[in-house]
N, C-alpha and C positions, 0 to 999 in steps of 0.2 A: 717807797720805804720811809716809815719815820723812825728815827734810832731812839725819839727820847718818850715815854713815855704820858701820855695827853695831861697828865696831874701836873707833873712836873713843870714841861711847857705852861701850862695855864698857871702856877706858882713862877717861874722865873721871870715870865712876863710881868705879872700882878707886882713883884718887886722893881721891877725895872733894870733886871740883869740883861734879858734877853728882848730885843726890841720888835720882833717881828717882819724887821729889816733883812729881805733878799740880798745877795753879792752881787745879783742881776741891778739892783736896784739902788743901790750901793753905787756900782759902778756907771750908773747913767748918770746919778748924781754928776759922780767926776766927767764923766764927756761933757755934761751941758755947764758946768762951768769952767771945764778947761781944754775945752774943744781943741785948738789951734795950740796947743801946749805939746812940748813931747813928753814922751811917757812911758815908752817902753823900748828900750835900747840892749844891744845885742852885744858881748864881746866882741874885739878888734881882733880874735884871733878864731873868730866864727868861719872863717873860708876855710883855715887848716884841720879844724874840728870835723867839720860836714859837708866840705865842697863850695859852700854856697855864701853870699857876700853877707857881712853884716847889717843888720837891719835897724833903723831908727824909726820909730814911730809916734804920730803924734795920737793922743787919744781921741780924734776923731776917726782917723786909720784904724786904732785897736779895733774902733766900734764897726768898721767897716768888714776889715778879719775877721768879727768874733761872727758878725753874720754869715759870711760865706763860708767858714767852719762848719755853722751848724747847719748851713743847705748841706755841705759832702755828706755831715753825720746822718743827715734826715734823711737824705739820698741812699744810705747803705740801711738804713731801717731803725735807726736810731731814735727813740721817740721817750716820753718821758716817764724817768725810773727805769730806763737802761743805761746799759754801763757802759763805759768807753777807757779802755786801757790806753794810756801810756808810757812809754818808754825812750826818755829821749834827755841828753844834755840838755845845761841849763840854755836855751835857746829861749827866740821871743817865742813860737808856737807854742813850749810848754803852757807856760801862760795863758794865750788863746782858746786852748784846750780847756782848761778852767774858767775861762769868764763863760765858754760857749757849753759847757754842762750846765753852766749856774742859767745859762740863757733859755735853754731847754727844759731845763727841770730836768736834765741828765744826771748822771754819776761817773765823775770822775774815779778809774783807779789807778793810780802812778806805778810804776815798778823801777827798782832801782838801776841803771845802768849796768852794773856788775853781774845781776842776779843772768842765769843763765838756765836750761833745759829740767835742771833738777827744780830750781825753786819754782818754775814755770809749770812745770806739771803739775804740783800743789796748787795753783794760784788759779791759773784758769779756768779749770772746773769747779775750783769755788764760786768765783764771782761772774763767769758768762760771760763775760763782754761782747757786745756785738757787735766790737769796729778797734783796732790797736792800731795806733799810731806811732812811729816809730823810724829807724834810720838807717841806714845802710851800714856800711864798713864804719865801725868805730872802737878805737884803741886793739883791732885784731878779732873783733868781731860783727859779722853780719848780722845784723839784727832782723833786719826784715825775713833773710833766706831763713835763719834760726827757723820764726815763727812759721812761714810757712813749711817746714821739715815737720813741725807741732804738730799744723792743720792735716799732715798726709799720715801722720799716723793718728789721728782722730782722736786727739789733746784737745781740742778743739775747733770750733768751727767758725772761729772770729775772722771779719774781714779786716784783710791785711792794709797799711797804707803806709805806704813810704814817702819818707818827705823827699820832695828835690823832686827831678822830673823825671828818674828812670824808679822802677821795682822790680824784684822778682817775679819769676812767672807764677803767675795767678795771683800776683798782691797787685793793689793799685798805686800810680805815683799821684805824691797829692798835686803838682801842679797840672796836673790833666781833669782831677776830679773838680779842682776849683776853677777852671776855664769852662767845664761844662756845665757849672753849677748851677741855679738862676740867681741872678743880680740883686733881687731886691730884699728889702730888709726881712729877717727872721721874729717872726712874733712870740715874744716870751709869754707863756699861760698867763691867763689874764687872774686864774684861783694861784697859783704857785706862792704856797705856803713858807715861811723858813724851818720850820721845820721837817721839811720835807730832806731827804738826803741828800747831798753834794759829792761828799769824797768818801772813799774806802782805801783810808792807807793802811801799809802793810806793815809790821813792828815784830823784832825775834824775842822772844826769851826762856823762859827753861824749858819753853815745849819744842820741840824738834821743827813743829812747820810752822812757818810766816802767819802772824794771825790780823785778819779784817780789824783794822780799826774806823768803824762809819762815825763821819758828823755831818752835821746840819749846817744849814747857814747860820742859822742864829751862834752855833759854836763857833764859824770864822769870825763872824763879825766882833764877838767881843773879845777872841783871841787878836785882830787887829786894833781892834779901839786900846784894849788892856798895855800893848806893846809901846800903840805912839806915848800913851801917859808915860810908863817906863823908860821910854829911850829919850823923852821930851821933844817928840819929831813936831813939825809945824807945817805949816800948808804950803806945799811947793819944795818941800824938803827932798831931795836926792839921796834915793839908799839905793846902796851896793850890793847881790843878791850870791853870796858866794854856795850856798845850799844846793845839791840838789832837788828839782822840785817834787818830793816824791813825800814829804811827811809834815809836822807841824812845826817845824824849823823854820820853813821855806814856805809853806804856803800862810801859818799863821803870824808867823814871824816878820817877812817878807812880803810877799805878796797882800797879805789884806791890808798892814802897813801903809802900804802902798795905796793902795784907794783908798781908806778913812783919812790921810793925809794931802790926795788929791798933788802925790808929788813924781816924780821920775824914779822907773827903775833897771836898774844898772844889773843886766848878767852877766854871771860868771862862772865858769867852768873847763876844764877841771882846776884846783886851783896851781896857780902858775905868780907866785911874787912878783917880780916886776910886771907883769898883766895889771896884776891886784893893784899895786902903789902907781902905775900909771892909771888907772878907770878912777882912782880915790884922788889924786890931784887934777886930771882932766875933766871929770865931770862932778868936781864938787859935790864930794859926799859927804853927806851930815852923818851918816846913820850906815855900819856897818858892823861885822863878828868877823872875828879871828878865833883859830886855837890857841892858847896859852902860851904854847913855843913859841908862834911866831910873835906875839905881843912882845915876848921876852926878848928874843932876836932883834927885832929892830929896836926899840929900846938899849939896847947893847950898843946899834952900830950909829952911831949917832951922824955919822959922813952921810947912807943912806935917807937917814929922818931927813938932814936938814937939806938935801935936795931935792925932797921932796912937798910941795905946797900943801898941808893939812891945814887950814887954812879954816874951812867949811867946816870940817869935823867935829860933834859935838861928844858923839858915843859910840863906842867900842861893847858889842856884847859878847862876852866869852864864856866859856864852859867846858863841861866834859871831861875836866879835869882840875885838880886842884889850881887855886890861882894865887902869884906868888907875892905879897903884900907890897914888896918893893916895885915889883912892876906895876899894881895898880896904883900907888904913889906915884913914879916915876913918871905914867902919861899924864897925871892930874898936875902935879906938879909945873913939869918944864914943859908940856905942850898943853893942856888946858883941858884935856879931852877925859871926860868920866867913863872910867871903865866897870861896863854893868855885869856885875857875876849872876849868872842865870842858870839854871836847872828847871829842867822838864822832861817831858816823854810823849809821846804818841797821844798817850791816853789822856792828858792833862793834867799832869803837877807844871805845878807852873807858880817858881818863885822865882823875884827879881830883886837884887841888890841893887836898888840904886842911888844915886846918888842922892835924893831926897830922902830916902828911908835909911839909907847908913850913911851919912855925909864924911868920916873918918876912910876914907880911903884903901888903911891897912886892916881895918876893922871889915870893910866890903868884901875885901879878898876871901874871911875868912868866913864869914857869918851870911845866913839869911835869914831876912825876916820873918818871925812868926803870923805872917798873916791869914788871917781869918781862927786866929788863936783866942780862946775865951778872954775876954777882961784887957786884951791889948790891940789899942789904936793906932791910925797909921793915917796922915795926911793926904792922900792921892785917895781915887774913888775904884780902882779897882781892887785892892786888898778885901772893901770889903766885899764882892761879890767871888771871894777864897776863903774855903775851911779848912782847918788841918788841927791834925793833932798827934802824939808821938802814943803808943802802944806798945807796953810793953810784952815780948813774945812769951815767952813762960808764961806768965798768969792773967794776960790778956788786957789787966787793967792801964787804964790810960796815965800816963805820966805827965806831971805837972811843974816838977820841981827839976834846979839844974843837977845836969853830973849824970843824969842816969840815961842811956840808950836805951832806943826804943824804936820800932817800927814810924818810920812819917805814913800816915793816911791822910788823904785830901779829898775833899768835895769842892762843888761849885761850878760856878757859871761855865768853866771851860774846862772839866770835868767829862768824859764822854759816860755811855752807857752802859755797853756792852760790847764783844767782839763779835765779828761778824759770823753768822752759823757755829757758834760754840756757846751751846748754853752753859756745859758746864766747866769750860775755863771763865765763862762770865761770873758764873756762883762763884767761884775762888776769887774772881779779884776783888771783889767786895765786901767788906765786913758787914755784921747785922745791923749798923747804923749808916748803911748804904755810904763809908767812906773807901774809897778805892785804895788798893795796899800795894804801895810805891813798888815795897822790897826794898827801899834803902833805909838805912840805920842812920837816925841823926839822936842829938842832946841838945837839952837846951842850954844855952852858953850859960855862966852866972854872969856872965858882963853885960854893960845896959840894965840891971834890972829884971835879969829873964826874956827880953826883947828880940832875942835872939836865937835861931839854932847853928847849930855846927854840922856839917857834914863827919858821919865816924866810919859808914864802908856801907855794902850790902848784903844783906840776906838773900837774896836771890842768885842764881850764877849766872846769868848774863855777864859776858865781855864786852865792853864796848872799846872797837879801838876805830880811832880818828872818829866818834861820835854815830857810827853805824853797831848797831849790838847784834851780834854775834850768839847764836845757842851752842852751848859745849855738847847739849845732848843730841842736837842734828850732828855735829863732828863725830861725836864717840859712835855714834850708829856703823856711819860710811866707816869710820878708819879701822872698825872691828869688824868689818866686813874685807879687810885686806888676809888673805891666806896665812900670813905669818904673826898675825896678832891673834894675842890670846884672849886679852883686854886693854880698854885701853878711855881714857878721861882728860878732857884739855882742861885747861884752868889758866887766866890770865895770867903775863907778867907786867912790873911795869914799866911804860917806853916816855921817855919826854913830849917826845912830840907827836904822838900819838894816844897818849893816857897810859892805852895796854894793848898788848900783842896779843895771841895767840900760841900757845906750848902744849903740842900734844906731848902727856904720859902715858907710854905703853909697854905692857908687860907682853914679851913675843913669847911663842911656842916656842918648845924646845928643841935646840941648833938651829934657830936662826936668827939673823942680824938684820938689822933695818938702816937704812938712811933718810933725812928730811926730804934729796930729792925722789926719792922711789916713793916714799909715802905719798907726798903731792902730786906725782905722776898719777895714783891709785886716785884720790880725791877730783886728779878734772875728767878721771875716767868718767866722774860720776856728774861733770857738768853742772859744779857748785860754783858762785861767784868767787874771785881771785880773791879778794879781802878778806873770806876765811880761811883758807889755806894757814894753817903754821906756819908759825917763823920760827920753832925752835922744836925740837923733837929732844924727851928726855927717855933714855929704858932702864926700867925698875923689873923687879923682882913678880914684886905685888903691889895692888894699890890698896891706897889705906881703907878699909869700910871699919864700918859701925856694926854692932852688935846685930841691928835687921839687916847687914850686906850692903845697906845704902854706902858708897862710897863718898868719902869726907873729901868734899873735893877741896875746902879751905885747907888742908892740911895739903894741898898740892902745889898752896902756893909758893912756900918756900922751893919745891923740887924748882918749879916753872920757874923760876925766880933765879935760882942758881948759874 
């Protein structure tokens, strides 16, 4: 499968966006000069998470793994341009999994920890997989029995692989599959294109079901190249991978980081503070993200900061919620550390506040750069391979001047295609000048000289809480399918330390009365991930619509809110 179309490819290359450079390729780089180096390191609380001891490795090891990974895959019938699901904490294997598609010419597809029977029914007869990899008992649920429950009612027919050494019956454990595996190195296609597919992650938003989002190498690689510039990382540099590995947070963010940098990477999961501040002073982190809360929190507790050695630390990337001027002063300030305010998605927006592009600190919290905006420059060399421009919704024309909101559309090198088997949410995400439509509403600052945008909300109804989004219209589906709802529509509220919740509004039939936990009881009837579940149940009358009956779900935020 190629996601991007051959014009394009042959145009991004001719620029020198796109370099033609495999992550297979990429990544031998790093083994052959940093063989005997380690490089891929496991949380210390990896026994309590999965059974199994934590694991240190050097990247000759990796390279050793990523081989006998891809004997088990080839051994289950895994060959090149088929898919390979996962499902698993931030552990080192996630990883392995990923260098051993890219080693293949397979395809990676991640699934989220959380996601459960419902989002899984969608998911797998989309994309086939013909091998899931995956874990036993975690946080209260079997993962491996799950999926084989899937395969017996004929969900699927994916072979099943449980890490560690025991499986359910009829899944396999992987250290049986790798003892019997053969020994010797795994040959990566000698043709294997970068444009050829890697990953198909999974992204929510106004549509009800999880949608494909496929890239290519060539989209990791300059999603990693784009990050070290951003974050200022250097060779041998240690990042901390607090993500899980399932989207472009954590694999472009992170992980390719990580190889263009040819440095150590630090997991983590789930997150757990003093885990986090001991992995960040014990293994000398240069380069890690927090959410906003916690940035603000320790910054508060200053007893905690200053027992702790940040020492290494150069940058902090945050997001997902607004970020608050004092705290990004506050680490630049009294600890040294530049805090990068970052927004993106799935699909590729992808702006970065940093420190060389807004060097004012309280100015970073609030602004991102206009990059790949007509007529303005920017020092670093990935800005220019970003387009964007702001769109105004009523009259469609593009907005150039400050004060006025406007739709953000972006192009560019890290940019995707299209979603996977959906042509026509593909036509909707793209304008007729082939720019991708965020759905979030910014302006351009008047400060700086226009140099700037501001984030003002979005157009789209996605909730995103703790950085996972969330469809109000997969919720409203399930929860109006409860017996005593008449109707019913979620809408975010907002939480600190998490951006926003979840608040279903429901109008019930009449004589009956509901409660949050009866409702949620109704929702895991339905074997949705815990994360969407409500945290606040409001009952109304009626819900507000519009003249067509579309209901106005920003008029719900006040209820949600309340």
């Amino acid at each position: 499968m190629r996601p991007s179309p051959p014009e394009r490819v042959a145009d991004y290359r001719r620029r020198g966006w796109w370099r033609g450079e495999t992550v297979e390729t990429l990544f031998r780089k790093a083994v052959a000069a940093q063989g005997p180096s380690e490089a891929l390191i496991d949380a210390p609380n990896r026994a309590a998470l999965v059974g199994t001891p934590p694991q240190r490795l050097t990247y000759a090891q990796v390279d050793a793994r990523v081989d006998a990974l891809c004997q088990v895959f080839a051994g289950l019938g895994v060959g090149r341009g088929d898919v390979v699901a996962t499902q698993l904490p931030n552990l080192v294997e996630g990883v392995l999994a990923f260098l051993a598609c890219a080693r293949m010419g397979a395809i990676l597809s991640p699934v989220a920890m959380a996601y459960r029977g419902h989002e899984l029914r969608q998911i797998l007869p989309t994309v086939e997989p013909k091998v899931y990899l995956t874990v036993g008992e975690f946080h209260g649920c079997d993962h491996a029995a799950l999926l084989m429950d899937l395969k017996r009612e004929g969900v699927t027919p994916v072979e099943v692989i449980s890490l560690g050494a025991t499986a359910p019956a009829g899944a396999h454990a992987l250290d049986a599959l790798i003892a019997a595996a053969p020994t010797t190195a795994y040959p990566s296609p000698a043709d294997l294109d970068a444009a050829e597919a890697l990953t198909i992650c999974w992204t929510s938003g106004t549509e009800a079901m999880p949608k494909g989002v496929p890239r290519h190498h060539d989209h990791w690689v300059i999603n990693g190249e784009a990050l070290v510039e951003a974050a200022g990382l250097r060779v041998g540099d240690t990042i901390l991978n607090p993500f899980p590995l399932i989207n472009i947070a954590a694999i472009g963010g992170m992980v390719m980081t990580w190889l263009v940098c040819q440095g150590r990477l630090v997991q983590h999961h789930p997150f757990d503070l003093p885990i986090f501040l001991g992995q960040m002073q014990g293994e000398g982190v240069a380069y890690t993200v927090a959410p906003p809360a916690v940035l603000n929190m320790l910054l508060q507790n200053e007893a905690l900061l200053s027992a702790t050695d940040l020492s290494k630390l150069r940058c902090l990337g945050s997001g997902s919620a607004p970020l608050a001027p004092w705290m990004v002063k506050g680490w630049q300030d009294l600890h040294g550390v530049t805090v990068m305010n970052v927004f993106g998605s799935n699909e590729g927006t992808s702006l970065f506040s940093t420190g060389e592009a807004i060097p004012d600190p309280e100015q970073r919290a609030r602004f991102f750069p206009r990059f790949g905006a007509q007529g303005v420059e920017w020092p670093a060399e990935f800005p220019a391979k970003i387009r964007t421009r702001l769109v105004d919704l009523a009259s469609g024309q593009e907005i150039t001047a400050p004060g006025a909101e406007g739709e953000l559309r972006i192009a560019g090198a890290m940019t995707f295609d299209g979603y996977y088997k959906a042509p026509d949410l593909t036509r909707a995400a793209f304008d007729d000048q082939g720019f991708f439509r965020t759905g979030d509403l910014f302006e351009i600052a008047p400060e700086a000289g226009g140099r700037y945008y501001r984030f003002v909300g979005r157009c789209k109804e996605i909730i995103i809480r703790g950085g996972q989004n969330i469809s109000p219209a997969e919720l409203d589906v399930l929860i109006e399918s409860h017996p005593k709802v008449r109707e019913a529509s979620c809408a975010a509220y907002p939480d600190e330390r998490l951006g926003e919740r979840v608040c279903a509004v429901v109008a019930l039939r009449p004589g009956q009365d509901l409660t949050l936990e009866e409702l949620n009881a109704h929702l895991r009837a339905h074997d949705i991930a815990t994360y969407k579940l409500p945290e606040k149940l409001r009952i109304v009358e009626t819900l507000p619509r519009n003249p067509l009956n579309k209901v106005l779900r920003r008029e719900l935020a006040g209820v949600a809110a309340s």
